[in-house]
matplotlib code that plots the C-alpha trace (Angstrom):
import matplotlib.pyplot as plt

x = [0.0, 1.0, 2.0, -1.0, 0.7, 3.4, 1.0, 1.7, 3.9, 4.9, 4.4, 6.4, 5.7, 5.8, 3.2, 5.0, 8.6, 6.6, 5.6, 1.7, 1.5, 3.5, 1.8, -1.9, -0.5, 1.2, -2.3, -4.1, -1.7, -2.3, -6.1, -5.8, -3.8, -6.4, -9.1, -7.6, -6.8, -10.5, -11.6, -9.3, -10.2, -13.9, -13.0, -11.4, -13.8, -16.9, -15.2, -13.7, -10.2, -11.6, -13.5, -10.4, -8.2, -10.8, -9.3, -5.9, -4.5, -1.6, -0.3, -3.6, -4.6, -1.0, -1.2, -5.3, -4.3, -2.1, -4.5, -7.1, -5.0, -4.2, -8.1, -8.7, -6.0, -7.6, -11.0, -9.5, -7.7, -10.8, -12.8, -13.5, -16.8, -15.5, -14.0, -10.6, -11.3, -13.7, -10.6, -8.3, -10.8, -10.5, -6.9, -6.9, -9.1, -6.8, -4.2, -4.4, -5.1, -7.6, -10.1, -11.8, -15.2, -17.3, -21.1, -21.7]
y = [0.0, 3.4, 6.3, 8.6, 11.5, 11.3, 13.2, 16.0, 18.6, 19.8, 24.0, 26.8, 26.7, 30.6, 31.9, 34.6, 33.3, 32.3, 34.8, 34.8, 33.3, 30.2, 30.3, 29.6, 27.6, 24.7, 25.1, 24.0, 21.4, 20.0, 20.3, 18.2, 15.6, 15.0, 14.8, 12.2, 10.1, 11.0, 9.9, 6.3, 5.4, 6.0, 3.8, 0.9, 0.6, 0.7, -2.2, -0.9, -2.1, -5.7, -5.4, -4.1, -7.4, -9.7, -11.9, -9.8, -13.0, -11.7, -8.9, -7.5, -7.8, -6.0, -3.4, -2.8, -0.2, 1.9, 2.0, 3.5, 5.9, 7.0, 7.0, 9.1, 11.9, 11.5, 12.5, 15.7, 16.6, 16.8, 18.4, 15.9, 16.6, 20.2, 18.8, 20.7, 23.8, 23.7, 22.5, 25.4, 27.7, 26.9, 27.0, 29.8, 31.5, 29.6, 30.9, 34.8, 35.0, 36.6, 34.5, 35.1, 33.0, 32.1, 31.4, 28.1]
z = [0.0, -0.8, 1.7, 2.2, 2.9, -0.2, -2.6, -0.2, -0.5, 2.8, 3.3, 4.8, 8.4, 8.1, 5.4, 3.9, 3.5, -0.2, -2.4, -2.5, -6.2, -5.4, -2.0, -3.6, -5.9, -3.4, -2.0, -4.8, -5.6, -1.9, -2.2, -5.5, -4.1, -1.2, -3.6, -5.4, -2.4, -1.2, -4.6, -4.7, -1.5, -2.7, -5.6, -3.6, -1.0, -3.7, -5.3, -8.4, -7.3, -7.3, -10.5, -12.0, -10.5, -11.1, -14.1, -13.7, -11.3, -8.7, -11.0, -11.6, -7.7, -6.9, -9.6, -9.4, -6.5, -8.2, -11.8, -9.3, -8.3, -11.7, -12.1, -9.3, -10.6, -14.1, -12.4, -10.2, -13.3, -15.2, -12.4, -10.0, -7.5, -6.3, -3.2, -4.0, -4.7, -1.3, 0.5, -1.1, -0.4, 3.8, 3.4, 2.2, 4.8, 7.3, 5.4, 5.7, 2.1, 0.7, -0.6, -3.8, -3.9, -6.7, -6.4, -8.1]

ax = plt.figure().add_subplot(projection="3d")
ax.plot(x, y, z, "-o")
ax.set_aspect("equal")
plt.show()
């Protein structure tokens, strides 16, 4: 199994040691990467993962984990359900940047 928290990249501890472009944009890039592991985990557990294995022998149980990951970053990538940019929203907020909402 995979390390949950590899996806991550890890953020200044001190907000403004990064100028505020690359600041929002490690955000986003974090709020992606837990959408996908929200979304693959999603996957798994609804039984895609076994679907995907299920005439695949060893090889495809052992590499069924890691084609639903790629399927869960395919989804994000092309929108996913709006979990991310909720989540970069808050961290923003948390953040001290300004957040710039959008009624949808």
């Amino acid at each position: 199994m995979t390390d949950p928290v590899a996806p991550f990249k890890p953020l200044a501890a001190n907000p403004p040691a990064q100028p505020d472009g690359a600041r929002r944009a490690a955000l986003m890039e974090n709020a992606k990467a837990f959408e996908a592991t929200f979304v693959a985990q999603m996957l798994t557990h609804s039984g895609f993962s076994e679907a995907l294995s299920s005439n695949g022998g060893f090889g495809g149980e052992a590499f069924s984990s890691l084609l639903v990951e790629q399927y869960a970053e395919k989804l994000v990538d092309q929108g996913g359900f709006g979990l991310a940019e909720k989540i970069y929203e808050q961290l923003l907020s948390k953040d001290g940047l300004n957040v710039e909402r959008t009624n949808a």
